[in-house]
C-alpha positions as CSV (number, residue, x, y, z in Angstrom):
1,X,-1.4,78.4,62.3
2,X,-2.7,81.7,63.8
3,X,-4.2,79.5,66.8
4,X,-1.0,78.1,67.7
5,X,0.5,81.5,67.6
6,X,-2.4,83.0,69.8
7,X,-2.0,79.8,72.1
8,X,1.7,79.8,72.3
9,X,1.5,83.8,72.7
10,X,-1.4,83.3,75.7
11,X,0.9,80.7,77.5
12,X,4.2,82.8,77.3
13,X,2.9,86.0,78.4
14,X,0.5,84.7,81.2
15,X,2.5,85.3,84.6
16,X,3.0,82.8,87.4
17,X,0.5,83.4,90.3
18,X,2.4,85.0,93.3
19,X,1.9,83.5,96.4
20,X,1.6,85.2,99.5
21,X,2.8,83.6,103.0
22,X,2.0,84.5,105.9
23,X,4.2,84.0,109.3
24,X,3.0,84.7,113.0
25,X,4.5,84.4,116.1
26,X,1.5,81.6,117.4
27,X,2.5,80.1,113.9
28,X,4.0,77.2,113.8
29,X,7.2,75.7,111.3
30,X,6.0,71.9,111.3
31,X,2.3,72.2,111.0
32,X,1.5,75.4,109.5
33,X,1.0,75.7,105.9
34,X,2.0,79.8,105.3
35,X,-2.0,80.1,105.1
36,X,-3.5,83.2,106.7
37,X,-5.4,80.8,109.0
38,X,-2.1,78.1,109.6
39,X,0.8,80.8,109.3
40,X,4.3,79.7,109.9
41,X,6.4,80.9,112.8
42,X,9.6,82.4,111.2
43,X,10.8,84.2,108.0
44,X,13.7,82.0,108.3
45,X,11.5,78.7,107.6
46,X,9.9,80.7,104.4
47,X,12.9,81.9,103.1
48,X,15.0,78.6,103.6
49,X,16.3,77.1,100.2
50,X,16.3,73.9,100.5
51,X,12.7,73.8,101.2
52,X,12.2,76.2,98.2
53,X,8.9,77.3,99.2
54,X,9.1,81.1,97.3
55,X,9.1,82.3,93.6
56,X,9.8,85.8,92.4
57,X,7.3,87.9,93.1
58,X,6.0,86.4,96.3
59,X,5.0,88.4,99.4
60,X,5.9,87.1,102.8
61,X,3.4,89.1,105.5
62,X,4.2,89.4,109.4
63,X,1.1,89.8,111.6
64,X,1.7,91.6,114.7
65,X,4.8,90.4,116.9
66,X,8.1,90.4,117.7
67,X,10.6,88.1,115.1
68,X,13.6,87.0,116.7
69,X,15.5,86.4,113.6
70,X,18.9,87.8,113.1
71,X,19.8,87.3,109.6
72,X,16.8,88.3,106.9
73,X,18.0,87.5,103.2
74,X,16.2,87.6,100.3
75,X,17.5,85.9,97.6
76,X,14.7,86.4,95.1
77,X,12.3,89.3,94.1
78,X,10.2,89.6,97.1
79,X,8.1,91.5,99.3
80,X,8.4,91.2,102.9
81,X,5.4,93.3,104.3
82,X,3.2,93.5,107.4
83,X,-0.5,92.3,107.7
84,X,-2.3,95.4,107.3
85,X,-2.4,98.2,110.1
86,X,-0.6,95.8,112.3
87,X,3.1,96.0,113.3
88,X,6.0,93.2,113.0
89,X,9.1,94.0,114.6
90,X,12.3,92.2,113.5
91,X,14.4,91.6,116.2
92,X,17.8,90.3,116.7
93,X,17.6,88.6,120.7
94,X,21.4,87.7,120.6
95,X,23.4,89.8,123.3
96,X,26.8,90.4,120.9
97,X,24.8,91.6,117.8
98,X,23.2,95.5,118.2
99,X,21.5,95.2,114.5
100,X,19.4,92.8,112.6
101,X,20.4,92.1,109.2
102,X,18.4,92.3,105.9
103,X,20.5,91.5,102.5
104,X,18.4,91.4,99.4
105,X,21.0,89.9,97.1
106,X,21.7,91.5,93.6
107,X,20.0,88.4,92.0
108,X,16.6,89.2,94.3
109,X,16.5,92.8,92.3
110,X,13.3,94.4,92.3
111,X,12.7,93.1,96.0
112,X,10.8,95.5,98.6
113,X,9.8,96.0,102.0
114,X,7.1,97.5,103.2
């Protein structure tokens, strides 16, 4: 009895592994696989639900570059950083909008950028 409880107790505490992902503006959406050597192009291709790539507690990392992405949400506990020393500007390219938006939604609590 007391291995089952030490077994159960083992599986129920250990946490999921976080995954890190990594976008780059020489990434690419079709081929890449969010790897630090085969990073992904945009945050929107990470962050897109029906793909469902991300669990809480994930980090998605920008190398150096510009992102023209308008609309950032998060819509689970994450961690959008950059890579580093290096700096990732978020950028929104369309003439009628003057800001970029990032919504972390109340169910993505705990979220954080860095």
């Amino acid at each position: 009895m007391y291995r089952v409880f030490l077994a159960l107790l083992v599986a129920v505490s250990t946490p999921a592994l976080a995954t890190e992902w990594f976008v780059s503006p020489s990434g690419n959406d079709n081929t890449g696989n969010g790897s630090l050597s085969a990073p992904f192009r945009t945050v929107r291709h990470v962050l897109n639900t029906s793909l469902n790539m991300t669990n809480p507690g994930d980090t998605i990392t920008l190398r150096a570059g510009t992102y023209n992405e308008c609309d950032v949400r998060l819509r689970k506990r994450l961690t959008l950083r950059s890579y580093g020393s290096e700096r990732a500007h978020i950028h929104c390219a369309i003439t009628t909008a003057d800001s970029v938006t990032i919504q972390i939604d109340t169910n993505a609590s705990g979220s954080r950028l860095s």
